[in-house]
N, CA, C and O atoms as CSV, one atom per row, in Angstrom:
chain,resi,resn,atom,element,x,y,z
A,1,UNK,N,N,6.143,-14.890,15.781
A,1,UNK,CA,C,6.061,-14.393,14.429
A,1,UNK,C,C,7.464,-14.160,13.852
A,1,UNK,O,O,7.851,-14.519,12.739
A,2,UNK,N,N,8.192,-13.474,14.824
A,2,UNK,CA,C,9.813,-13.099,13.790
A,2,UNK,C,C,10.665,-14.890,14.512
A,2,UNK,O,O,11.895,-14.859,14.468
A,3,UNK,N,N,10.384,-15.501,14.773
A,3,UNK,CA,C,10.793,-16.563,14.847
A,3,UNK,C,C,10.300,-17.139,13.377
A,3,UNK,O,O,11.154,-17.303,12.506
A,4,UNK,N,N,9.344,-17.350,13.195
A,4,UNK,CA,C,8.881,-18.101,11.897
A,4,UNK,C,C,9.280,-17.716,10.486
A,4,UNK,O,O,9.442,-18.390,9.468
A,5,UNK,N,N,9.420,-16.038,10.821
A,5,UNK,CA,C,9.949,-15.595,9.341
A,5,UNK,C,C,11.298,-16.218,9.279
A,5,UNK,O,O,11.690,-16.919,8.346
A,6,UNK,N,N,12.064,-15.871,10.475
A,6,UNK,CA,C,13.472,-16.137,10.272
A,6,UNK,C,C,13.874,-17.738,9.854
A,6,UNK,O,O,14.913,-18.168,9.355
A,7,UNK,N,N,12.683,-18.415,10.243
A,7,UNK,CA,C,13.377,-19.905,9.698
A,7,UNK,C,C,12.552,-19.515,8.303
A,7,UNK,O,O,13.546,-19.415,7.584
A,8,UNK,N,N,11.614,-19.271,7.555
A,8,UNK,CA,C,11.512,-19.154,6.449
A,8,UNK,C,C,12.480,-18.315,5.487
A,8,UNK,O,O,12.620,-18.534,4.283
A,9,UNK,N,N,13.203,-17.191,6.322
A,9,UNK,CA,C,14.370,-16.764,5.674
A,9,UNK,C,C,15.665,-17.771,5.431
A,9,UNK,O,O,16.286,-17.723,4.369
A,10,UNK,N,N,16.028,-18.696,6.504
A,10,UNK,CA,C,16.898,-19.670,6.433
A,10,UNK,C,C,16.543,-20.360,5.291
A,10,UNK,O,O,17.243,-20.253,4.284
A,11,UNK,N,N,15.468,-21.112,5.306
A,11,UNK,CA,C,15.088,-21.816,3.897
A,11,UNK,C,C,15.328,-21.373,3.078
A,11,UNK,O,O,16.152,-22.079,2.496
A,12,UNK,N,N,15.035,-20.178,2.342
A,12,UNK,CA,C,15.270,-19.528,1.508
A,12,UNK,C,C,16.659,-19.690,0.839
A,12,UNK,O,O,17.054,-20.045,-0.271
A,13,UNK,N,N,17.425,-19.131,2.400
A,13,UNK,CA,C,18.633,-18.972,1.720
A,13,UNK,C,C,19.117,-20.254,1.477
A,13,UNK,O,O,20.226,-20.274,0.944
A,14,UNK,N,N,18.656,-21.219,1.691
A,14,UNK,CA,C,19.081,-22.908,1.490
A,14,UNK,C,C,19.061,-22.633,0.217
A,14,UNK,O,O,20.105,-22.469,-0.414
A,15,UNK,N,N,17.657,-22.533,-0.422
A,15,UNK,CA,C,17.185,-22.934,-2.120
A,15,UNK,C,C,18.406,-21.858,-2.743
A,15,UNK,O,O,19.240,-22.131,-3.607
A,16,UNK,N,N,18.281,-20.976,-2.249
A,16,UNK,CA,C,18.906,-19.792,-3.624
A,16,UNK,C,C,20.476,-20.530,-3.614
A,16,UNK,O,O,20.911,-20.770,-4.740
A,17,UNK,N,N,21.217,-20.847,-2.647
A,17,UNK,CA,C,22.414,-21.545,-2.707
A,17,UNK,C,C,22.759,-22.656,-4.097
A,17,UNK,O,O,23.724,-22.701,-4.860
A,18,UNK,N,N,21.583,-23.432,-4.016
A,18,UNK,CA,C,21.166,-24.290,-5.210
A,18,UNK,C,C,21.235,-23.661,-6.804
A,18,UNK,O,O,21.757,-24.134,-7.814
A,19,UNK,N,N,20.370,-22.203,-6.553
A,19,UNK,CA,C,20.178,-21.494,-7.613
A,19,UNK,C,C,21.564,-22.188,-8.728
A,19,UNK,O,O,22.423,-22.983,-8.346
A,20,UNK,N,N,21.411,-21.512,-10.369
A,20,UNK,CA,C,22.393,-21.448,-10.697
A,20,UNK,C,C,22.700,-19.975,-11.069
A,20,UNK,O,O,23.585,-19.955,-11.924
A,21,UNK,N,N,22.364,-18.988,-10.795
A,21,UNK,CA,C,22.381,-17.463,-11.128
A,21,UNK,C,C,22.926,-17.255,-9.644
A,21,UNK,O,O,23.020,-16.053,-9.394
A,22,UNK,N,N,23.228,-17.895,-8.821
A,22,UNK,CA,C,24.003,-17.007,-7.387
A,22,UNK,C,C,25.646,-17.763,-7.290
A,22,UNK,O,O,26.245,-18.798,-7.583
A,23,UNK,N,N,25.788,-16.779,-6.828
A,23,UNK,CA,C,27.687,-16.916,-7.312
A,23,UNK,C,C,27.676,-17.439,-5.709
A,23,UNK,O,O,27.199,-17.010,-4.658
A,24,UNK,N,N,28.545,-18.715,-6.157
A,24,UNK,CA,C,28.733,-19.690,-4.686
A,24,UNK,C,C,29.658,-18.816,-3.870
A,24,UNK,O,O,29.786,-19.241,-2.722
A,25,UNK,N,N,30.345,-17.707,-4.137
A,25,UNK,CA,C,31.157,-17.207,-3.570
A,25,UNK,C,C,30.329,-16.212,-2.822
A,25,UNK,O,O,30.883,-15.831,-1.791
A,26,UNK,N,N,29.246,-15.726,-3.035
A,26,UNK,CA,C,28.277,-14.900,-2.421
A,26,UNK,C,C,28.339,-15.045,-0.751
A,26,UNK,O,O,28.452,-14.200,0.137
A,27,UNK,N,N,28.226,-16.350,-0.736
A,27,UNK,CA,C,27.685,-16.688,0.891
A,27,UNK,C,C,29.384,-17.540,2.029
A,27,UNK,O,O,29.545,-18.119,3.103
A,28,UNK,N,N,30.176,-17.098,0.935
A,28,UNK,CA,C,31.585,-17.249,2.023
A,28,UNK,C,C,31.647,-15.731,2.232
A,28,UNK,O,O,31.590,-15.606,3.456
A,29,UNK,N,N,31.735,-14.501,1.679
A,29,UNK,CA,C,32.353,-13.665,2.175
A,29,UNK,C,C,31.172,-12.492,3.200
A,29,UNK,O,O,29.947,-12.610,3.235
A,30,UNK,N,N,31.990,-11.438,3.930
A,30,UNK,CA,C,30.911,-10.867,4.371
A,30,UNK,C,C,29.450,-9.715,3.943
A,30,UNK,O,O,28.539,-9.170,4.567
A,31,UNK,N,N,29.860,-9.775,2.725
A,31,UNK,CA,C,29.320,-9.778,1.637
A,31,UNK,C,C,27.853,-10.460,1.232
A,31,UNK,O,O,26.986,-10.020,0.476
A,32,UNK,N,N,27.891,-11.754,2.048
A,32,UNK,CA,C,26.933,-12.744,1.457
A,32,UNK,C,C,25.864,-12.866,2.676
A,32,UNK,O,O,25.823,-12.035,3.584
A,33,UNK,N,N,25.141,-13.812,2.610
A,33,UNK,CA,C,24.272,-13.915,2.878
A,33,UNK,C,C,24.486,-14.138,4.884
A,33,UNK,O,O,25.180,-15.099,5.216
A,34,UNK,N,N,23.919,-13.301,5.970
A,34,UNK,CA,C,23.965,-13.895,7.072
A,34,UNK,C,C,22.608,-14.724,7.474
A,34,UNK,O,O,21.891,-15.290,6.649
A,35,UNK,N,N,22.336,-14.687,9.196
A,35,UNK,CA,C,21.448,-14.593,8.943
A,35,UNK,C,C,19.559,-14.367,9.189
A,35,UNK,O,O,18.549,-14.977,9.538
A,36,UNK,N,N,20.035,-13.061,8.722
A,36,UNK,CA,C,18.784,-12.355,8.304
A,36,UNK,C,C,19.093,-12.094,6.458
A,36,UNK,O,O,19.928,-12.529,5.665
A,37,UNK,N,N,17.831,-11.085,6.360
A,37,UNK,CA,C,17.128,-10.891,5.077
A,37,UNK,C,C,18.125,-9.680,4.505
A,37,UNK,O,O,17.407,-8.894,3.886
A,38,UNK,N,N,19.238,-9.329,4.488
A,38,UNK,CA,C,20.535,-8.665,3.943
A,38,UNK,C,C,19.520,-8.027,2.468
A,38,UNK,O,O,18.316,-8.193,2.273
A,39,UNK,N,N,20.479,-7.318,1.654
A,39,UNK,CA,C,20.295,-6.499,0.157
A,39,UNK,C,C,20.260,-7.994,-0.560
A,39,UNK,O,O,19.322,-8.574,-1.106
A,40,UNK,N,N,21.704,-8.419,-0.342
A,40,UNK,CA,C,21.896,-9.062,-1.255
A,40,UNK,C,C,21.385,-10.851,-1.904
A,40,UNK,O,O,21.454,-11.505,-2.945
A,41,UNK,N,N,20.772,-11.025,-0.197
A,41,UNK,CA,C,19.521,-11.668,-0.714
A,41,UNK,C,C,18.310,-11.598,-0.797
A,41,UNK,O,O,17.574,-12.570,-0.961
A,42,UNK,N,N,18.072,-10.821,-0.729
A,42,UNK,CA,C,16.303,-9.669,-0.791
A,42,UNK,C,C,16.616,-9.669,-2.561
A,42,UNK,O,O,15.658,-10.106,-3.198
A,43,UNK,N,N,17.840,-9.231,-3.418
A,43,UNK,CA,C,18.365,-9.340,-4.882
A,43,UNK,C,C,17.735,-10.223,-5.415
A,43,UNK,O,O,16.738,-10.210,-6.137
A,44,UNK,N,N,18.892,-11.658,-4.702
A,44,UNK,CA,C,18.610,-13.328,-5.555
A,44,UNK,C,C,17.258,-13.275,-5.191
A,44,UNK,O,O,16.343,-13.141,-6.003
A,45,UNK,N,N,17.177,-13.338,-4.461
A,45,UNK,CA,C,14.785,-13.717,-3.857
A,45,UNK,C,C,14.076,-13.666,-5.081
A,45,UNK,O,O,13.587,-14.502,-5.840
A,46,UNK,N,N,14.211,-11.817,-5.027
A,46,UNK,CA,C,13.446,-11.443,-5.846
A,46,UNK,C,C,13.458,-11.375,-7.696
A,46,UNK,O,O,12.481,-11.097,-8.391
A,47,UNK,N,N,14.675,-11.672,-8.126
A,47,UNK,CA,C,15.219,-11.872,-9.618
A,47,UNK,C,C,14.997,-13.311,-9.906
A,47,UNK,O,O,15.859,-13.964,-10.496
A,48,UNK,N,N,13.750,-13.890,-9.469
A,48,UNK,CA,C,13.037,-15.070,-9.379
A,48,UNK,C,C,11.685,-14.874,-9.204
A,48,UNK,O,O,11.263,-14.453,-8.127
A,49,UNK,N,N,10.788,-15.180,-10.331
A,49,UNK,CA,C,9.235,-14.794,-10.248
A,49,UNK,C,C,8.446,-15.855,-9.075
A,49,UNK,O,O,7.727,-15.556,-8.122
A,50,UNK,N,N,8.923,-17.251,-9.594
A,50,UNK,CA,C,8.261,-17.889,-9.130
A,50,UNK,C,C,8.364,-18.049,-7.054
A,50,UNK,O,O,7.478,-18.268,-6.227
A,51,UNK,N,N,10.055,-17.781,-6.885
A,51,UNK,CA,C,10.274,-17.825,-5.659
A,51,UNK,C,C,9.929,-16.513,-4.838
A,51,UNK,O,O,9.475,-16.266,-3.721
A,52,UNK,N,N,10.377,-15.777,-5.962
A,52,UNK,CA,C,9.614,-14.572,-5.051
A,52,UNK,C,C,7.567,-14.873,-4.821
A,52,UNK,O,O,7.209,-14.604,-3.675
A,53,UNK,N,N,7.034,-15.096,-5.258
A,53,UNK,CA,C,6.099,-15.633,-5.164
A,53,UNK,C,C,5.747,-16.129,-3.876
A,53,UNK,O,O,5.294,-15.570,-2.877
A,54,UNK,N,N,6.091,-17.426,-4.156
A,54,UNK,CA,C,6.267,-18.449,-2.909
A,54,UNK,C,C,6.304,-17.842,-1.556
A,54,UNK,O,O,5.509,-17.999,-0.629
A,55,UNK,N,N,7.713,-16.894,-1.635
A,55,UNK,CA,C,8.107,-16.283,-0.432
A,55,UNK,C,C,7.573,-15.280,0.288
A,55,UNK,O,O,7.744,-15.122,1.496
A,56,UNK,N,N,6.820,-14.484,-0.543
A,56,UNK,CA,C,5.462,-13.691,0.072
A,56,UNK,C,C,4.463,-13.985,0.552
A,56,UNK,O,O,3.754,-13.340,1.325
A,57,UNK,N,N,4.260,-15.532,-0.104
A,57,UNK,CA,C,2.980,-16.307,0.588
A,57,UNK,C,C,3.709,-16.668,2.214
A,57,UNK,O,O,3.328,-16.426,3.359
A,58,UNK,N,N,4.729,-17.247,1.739
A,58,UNK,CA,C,5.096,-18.013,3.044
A,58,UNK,C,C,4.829,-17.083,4.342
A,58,UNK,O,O,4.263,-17.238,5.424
A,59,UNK,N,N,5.681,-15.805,3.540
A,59,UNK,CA,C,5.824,-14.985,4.959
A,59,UNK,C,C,4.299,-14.259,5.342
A,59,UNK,O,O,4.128,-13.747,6.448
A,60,UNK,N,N,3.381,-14.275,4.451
A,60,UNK,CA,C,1.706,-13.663,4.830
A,60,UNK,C,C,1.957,-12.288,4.122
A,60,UNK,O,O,1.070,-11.459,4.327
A,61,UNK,N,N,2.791,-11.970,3.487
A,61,UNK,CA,C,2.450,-10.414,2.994
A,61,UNK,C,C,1.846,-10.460,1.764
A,61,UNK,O,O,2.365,-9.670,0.975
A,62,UNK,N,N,0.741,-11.238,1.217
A,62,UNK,CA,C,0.114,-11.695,0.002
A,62,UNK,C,C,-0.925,-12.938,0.378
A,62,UNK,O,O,-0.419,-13.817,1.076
A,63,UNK,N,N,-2.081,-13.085,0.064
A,63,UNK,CA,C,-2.696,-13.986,0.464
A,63,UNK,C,C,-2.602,-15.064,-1.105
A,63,UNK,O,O,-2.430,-14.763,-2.286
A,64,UNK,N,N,-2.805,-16.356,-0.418
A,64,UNK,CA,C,-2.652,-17.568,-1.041
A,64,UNK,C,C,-4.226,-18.118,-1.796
A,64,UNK,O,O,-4.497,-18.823,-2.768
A,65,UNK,N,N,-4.812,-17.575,-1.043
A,65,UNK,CA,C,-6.369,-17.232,-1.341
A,65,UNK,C,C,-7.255,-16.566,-0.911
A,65,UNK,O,O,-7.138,-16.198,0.258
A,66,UNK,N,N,-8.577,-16.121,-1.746
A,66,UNK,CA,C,-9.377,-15.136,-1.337
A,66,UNK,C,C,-10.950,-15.821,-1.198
A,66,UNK,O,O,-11.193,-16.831,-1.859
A,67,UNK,N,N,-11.662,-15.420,-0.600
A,67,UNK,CA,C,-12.969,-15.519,-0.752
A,67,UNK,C,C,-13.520,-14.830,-1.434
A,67,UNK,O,O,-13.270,-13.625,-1.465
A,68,UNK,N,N,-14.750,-15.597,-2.439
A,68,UNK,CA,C,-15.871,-14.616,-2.625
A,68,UNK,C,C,-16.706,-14.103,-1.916
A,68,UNK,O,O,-17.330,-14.798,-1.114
A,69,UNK,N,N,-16.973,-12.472,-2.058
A,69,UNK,CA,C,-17.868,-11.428,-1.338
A,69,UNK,C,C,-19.381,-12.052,-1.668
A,69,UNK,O,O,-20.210,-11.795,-0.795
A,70,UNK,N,N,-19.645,-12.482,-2.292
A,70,UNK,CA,C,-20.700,-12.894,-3.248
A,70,UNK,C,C,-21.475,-14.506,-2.726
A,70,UNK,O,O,-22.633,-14.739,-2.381
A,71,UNK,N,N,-20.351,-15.358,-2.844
A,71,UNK,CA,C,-21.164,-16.687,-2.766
A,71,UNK,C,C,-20.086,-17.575,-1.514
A,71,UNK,O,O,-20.405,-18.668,-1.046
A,72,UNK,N,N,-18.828,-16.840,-1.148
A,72,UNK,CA,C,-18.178,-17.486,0.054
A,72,UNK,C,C,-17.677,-18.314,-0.126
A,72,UNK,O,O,-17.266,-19.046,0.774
A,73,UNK,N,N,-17.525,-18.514,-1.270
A,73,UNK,CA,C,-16.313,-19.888,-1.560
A,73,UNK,C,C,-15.222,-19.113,-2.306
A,73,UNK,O,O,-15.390,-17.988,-2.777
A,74,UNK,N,N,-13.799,-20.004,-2.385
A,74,UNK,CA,C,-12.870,-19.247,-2.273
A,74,UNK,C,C,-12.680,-19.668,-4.174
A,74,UNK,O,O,-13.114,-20.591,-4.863
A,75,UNK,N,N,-11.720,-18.325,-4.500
A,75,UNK,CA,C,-11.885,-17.680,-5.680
A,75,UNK,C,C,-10.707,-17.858,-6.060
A,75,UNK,O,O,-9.697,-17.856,-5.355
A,76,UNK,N,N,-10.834,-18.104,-7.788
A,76,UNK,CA,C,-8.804,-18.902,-7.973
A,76,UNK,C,C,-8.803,-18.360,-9.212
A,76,UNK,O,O,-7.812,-18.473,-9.934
């Protein structure tokens, strides 16, 4: 399990690198990004609707879908 987050944290920090709102200088100093889940990219993550999104699914703390109580097929 903390194996899987941590490469989904790596990814992460791949995309936000891309970002154009993260200062390329972020991830040279010690300051920036290591790697684990630091302040300062838990920041960029989340000052992103859609990635923050994503990244809750990825990691399971939000489900991607639900079932209906009712008829058992899943609900969107």
């Amino acid at each position: 399990m903390v194996q899987r987050i941590s490469t989904i944290i790596k990814d992460y920090q791949g995309r936000l690198r891309d970002m154009p709102y993260v200062t390329k200088t972020s991830f040279q100093h010690s300051l920036g990004f290591s790697d684990d889940a630091n302040k300062l990219f838990l920041t960029f993550l989340f000052s992103d609707h859609a990635i923050r999104l994503h990244f809750l699914k990825d990691v399971s703390l939000i489900r991607s879908n639900m079932q209906c109580n009712s008829c058992g097929r899943d609900m969107t």
